[in-house]
Backbone as JSON, one array per atom type, in Angstrom:
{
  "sequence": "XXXXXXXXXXXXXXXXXXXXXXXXXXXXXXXXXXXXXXXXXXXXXXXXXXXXXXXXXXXXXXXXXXXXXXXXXXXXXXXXXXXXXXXXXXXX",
  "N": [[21.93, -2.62, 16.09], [22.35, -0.19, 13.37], [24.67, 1.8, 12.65], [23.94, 4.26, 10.75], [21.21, 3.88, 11.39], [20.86, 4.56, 13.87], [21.73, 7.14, 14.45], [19.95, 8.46, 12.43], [17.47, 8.33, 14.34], [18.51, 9.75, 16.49], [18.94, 12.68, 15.03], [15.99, 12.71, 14.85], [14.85, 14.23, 16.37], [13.28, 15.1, 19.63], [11.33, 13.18, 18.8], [11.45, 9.84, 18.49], [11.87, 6.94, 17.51], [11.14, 3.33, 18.62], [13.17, 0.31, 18.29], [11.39, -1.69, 19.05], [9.18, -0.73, 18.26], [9.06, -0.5, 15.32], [9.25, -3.09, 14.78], [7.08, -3.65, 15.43], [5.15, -2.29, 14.0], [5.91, -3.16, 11.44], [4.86, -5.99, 11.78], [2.27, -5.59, 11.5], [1.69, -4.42, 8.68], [2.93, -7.0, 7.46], [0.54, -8.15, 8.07], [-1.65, -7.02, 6.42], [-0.88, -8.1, 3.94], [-1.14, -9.95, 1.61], [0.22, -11.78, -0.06], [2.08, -13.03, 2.36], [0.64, -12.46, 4.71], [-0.19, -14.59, 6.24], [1.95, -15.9, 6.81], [4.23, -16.86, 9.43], [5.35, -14.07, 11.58], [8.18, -14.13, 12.82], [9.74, -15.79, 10.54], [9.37, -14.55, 9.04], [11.32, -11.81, 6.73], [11.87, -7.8, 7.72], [13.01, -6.91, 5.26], [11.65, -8.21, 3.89], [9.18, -7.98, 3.95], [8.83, -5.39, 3.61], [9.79, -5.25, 0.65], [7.66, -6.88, -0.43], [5.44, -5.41, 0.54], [6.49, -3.06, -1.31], [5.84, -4.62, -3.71], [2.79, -5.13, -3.72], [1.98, -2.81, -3.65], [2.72, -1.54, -6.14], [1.0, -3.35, -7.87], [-1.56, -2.96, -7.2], [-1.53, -0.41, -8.36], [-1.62, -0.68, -10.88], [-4.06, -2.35, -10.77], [-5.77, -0.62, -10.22], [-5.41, 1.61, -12.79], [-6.12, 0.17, -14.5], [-8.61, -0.41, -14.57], [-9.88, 2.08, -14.55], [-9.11, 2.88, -17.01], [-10.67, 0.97, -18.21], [-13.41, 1.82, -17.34], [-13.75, 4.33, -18.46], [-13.86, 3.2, -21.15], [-16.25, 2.34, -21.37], [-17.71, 4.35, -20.34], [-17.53, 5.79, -23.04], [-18.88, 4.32, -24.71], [-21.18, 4.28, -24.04], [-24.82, 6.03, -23.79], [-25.0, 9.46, -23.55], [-26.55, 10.03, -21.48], [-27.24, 7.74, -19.45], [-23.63, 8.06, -19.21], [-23.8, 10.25, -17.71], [-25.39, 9.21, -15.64], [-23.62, 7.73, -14.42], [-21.34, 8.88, -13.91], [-21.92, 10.65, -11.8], [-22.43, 8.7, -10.1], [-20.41, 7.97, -9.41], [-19.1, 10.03, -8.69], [-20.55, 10.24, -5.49]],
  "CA": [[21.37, -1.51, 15.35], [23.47, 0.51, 12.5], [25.06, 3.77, 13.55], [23.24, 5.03, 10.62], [19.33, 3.95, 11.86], [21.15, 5.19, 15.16], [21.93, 8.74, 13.83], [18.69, 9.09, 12.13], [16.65, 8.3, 15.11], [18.91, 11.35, 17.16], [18.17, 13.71, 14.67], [14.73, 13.11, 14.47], [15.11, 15.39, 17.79], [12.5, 14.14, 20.63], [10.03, 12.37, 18.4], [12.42, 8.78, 18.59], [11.03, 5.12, 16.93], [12.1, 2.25, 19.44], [13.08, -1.16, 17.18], [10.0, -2.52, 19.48], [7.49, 0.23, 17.21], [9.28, -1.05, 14.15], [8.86, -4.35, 14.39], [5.28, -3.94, 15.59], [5.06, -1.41, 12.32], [6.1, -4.4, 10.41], [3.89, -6.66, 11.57], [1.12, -4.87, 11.04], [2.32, -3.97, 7.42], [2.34, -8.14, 6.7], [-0.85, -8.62, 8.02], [-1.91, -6.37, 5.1], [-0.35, -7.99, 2.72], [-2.35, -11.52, 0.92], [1.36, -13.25, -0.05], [2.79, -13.24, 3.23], [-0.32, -12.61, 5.76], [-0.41, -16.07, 6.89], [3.46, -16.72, 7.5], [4.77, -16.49, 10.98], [6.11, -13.24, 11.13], [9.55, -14.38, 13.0], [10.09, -16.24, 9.71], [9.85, -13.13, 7.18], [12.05, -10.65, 7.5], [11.28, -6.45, 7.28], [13.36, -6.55, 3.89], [10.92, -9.43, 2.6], [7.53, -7.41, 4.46], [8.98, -3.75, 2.48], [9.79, -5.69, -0.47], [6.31, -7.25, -0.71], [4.51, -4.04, 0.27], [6.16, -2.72, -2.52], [5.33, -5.29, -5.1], [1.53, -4.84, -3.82], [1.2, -1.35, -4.31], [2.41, -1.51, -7.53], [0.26, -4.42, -8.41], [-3.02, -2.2, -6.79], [-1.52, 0.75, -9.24], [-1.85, -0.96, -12.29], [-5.73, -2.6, -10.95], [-6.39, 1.09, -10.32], [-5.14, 2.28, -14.04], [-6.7, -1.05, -15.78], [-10.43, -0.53, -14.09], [-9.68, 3.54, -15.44], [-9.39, 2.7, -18.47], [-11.99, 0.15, -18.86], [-14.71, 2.38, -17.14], [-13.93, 5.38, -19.47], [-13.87, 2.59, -22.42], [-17.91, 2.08, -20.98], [-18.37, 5.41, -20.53], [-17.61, 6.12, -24.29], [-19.89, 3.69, -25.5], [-22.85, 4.28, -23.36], [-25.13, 7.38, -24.19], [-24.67, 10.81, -22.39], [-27.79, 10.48, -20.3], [-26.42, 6.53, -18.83], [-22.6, 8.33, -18.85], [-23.75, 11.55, -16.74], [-25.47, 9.0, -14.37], [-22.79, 6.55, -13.81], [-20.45, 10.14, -13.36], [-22.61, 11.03, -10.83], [-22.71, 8.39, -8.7], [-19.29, 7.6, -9.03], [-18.86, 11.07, -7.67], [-20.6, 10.25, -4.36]],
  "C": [[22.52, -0.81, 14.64], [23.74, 1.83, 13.22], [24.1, 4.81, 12.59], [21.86, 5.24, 10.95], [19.83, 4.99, 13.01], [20.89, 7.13, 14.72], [20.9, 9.15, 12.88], [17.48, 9.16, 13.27], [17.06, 9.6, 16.27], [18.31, 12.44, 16.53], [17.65, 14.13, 13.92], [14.09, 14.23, 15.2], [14.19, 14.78, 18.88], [11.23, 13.54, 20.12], [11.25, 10.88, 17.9], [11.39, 7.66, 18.42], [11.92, 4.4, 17.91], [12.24, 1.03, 18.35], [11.45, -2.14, 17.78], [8.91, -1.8, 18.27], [7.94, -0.45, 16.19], [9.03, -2.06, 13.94], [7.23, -4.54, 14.8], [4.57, -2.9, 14.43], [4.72, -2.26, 11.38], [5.38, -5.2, 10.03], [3.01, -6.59, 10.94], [1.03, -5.08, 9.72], [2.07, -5.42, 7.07], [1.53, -8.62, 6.94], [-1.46, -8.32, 7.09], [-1.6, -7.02, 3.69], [-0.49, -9.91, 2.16], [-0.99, -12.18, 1.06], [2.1, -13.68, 1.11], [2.09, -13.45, 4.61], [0.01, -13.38, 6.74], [1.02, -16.81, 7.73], [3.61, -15.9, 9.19], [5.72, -15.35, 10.94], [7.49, -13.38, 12.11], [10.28, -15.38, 11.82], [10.3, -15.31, 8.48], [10.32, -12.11, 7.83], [12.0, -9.12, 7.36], [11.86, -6.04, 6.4], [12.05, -7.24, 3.46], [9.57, -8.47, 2.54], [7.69, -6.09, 3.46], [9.14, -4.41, 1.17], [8.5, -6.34, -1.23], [5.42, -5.97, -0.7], [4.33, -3.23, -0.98], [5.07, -3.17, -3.84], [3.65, -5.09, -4.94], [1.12, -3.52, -4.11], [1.44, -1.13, -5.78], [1.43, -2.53, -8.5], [-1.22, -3.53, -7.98], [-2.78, -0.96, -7.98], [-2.1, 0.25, -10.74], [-3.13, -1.78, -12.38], [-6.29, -1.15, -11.25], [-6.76, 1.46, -11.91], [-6.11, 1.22, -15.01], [-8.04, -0.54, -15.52], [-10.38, 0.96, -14.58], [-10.18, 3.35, -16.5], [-10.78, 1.73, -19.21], [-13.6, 0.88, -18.67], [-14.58, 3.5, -18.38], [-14.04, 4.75, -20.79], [-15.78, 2.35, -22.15], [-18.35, 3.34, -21.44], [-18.49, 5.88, -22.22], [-18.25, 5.21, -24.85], [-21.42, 4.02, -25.04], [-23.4, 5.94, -23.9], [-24.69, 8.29, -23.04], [-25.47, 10.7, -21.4], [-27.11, 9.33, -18.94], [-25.07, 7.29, -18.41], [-22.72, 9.1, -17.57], [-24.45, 10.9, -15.61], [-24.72, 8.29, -13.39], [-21.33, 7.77, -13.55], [-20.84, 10.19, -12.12], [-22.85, 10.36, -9.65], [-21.44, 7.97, -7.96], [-18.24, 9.36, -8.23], [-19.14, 11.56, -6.21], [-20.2, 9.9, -3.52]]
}
């Protein structure tokens, strides 16, 4: 373990991560995650599992922003009565 993980886990003060939580953190974390799921997780390592996490959330940011834009490209075609119901339900 680094002296610096070391010296952040002191003073966190008595709330302390063991490397056992982390790597069962980890796991977890590439079960979540479609490109790596499936590999044996003593084969990927918790750079590859954070480095993938990343790349998926930014890959979910830019489904997010695309399906945005395409519903408000609907909504501006459809009439007001259709817009204010497809508001409405997307508000429940």
């Amino acid at each position: 373990m680094s002296s610096r993980r070391s010296r952040s886990r002191q003073s966190s003060g008595s709330r302390t991560i063991t490397d056992d939580q982390i790597n069962d953190l980890v796991s977890k974390l590439q079960q979540l995650l479609p490109e790596i799921r499936n590999a044996p997780s003593d084969k990927v390592s918790a750079a590859k599992v954070l480095q993938e996490t990343c790349n998926y959330i930014r890959n979910l940011h830019r489904e997010v922003d695309d399906l945005s834009e395409r519903l408000s490209e609907l909504l501006a075609t459809t009439d007001t009565a259709q817009a204010a119901i497809i508001r409405n339900l997307l508000m429940q």
